[in-house]
C-alpha positions in Angstrom: 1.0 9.6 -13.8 1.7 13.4 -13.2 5.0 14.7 -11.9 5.5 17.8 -10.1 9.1 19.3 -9.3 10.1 19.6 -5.3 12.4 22.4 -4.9 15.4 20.8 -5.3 14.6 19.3 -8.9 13.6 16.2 -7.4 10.6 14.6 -9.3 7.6 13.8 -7.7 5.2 11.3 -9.0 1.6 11.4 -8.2 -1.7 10.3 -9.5 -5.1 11.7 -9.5 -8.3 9.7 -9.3 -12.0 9.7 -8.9 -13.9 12.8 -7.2 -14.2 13.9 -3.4 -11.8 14.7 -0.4 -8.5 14.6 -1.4 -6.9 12.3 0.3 -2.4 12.3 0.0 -1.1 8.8 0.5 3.2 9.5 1.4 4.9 6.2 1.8 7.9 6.0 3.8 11.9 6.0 3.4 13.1 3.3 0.5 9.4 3.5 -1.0 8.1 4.6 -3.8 5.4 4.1 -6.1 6.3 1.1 -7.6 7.5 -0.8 -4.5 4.4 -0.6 -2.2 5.4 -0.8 1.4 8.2 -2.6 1.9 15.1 8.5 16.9 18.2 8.7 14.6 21.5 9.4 16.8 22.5 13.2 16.2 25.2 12.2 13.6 22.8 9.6 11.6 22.1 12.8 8.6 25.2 13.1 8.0 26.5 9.9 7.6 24.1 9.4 5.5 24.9 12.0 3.1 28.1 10.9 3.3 27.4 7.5 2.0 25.1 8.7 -0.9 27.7 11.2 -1.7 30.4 8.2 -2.2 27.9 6.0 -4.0 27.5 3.5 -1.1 24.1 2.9 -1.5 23.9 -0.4 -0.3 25.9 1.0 2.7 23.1 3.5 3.2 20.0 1.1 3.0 22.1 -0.7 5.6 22.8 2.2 8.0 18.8 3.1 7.3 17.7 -0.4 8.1 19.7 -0.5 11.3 17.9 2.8 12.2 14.4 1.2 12.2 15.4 -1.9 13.9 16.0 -4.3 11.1 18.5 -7.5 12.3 21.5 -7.2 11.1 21.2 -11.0 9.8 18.2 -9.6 8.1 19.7 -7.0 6.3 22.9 -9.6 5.0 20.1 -11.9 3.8 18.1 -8.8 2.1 21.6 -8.1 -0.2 20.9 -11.2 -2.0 16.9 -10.7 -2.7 15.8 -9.1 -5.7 13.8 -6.2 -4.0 17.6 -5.2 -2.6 18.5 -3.4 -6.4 15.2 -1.5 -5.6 16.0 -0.5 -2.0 19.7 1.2 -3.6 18.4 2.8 -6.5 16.1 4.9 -4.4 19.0 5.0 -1.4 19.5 9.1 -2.3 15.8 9.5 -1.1 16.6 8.6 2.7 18.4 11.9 3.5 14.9 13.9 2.4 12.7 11.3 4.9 15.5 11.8 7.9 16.0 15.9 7.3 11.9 15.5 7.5 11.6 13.6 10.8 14.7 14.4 12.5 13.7 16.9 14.7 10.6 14.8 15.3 12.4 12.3 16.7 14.2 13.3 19.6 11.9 12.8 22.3 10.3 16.1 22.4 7.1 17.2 22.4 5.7 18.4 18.9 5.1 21.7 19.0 1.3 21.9 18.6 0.9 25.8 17.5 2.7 23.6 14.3 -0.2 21.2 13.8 -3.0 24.0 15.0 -4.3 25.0 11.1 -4.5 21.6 10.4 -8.2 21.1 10.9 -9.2 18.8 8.2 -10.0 15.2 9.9 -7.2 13.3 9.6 -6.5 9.4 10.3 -3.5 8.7 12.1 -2.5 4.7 11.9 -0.3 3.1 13.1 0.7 -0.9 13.4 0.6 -2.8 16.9 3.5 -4.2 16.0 5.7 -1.4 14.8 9.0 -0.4 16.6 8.3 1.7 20.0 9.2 5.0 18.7 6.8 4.6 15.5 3.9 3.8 17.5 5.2 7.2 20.2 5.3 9.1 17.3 2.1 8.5 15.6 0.2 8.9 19.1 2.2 12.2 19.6 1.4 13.2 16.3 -2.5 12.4 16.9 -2.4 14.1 19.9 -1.8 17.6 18.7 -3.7 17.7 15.2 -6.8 19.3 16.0 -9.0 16.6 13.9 -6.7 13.3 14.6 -8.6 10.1 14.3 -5.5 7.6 16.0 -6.1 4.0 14.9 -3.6 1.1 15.7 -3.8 -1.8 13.7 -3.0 -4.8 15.8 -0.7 -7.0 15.0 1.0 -5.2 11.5 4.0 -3.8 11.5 4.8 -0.3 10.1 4.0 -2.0 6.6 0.4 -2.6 6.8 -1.1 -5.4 4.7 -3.1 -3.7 2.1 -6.1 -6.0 3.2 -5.8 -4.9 6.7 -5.4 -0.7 5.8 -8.1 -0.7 3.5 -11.3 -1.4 5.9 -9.6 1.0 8.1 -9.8 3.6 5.5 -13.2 3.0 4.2 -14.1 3.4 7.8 -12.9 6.7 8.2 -13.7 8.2 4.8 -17.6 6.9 5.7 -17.6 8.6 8.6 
């Protein structure tokens, strides 16, 4: 495992395999390496800094979770699961995903002069079953990168089984 340092200090933990294309895997907010996969409202950033800042990171997962549509019954239920010590240990991470995607997620267009020097192919997926603003998003997204290969896999959620994703990616990486 290499690490690199983001600008901040934060650590950043990648690996490098094989030959070819590279190809950057990001997972989303509460993931990270170890886990796998498991529009905010205008003040949503800043109650979440204000929750790390206080050491409420369980109160953070749960503001997050409530974001993305998780019930609320779910999220009592999650407290008591074992993944739930994972989720809060890597709660100070959610204020880099929303400072990333906020102004992404207001209903705007994106900006395609932003996306234009992108030209490398790139596969955009997306699960049939995610929330409605995921699956906006992504098509958005694919939509102004010059090279954008959208795919929607039906019926997953925004966390894919690794089964389904990987046929997908052989796929496009075949050409």
């Amino acid at each position: 495992m290499n690490k690199v340092l983001s600008k901040d200090g934060t650590p950043i933990a990648f690996d490098r395999t094989g030959t070819g294309p590279v190809i950057i895997l990001v997972d989303g907010a509460l993931c990270y390496r170890a886990s796998g996969p498991s529009g905010p409202l205008a003040d949503y950033l800043a109650q979440l800094n204000d929750l790390i800042s206080a050491d409420r990171r369980g109160d953070a997962v749960k503001l997050f979770m409530k974001l993305v549509g998780v019930p609320a019954i779910f999220v009592a239920v999650m407290r008591f699961m074992p993944a739930w010590s994972k989720l809060t240990a890597v709660a100070h991470t959610l204020p880099y995903d929303i400072t990333i995607v906020q102004d992404n997620q207001r209903g705007k267009s994106l900006p395609a002069e932003r996306w234009a020097s992108l030209t490398v192919p790139t596969l955009v997926v997306v699960g049939g079953k995610s929330p409605a603003w995921m699956r906006h998003g992504m098509h958005a997204l694919a939509e102004v990168l010059p090279n954008a290969i959208p795919r929607t896999l039906e019926g997953q959620t925004h966390m894919v089984k690794p089964k389904i994703l990987a046929p997908a990616l052989v796929q496009f990486f075949a050409g």
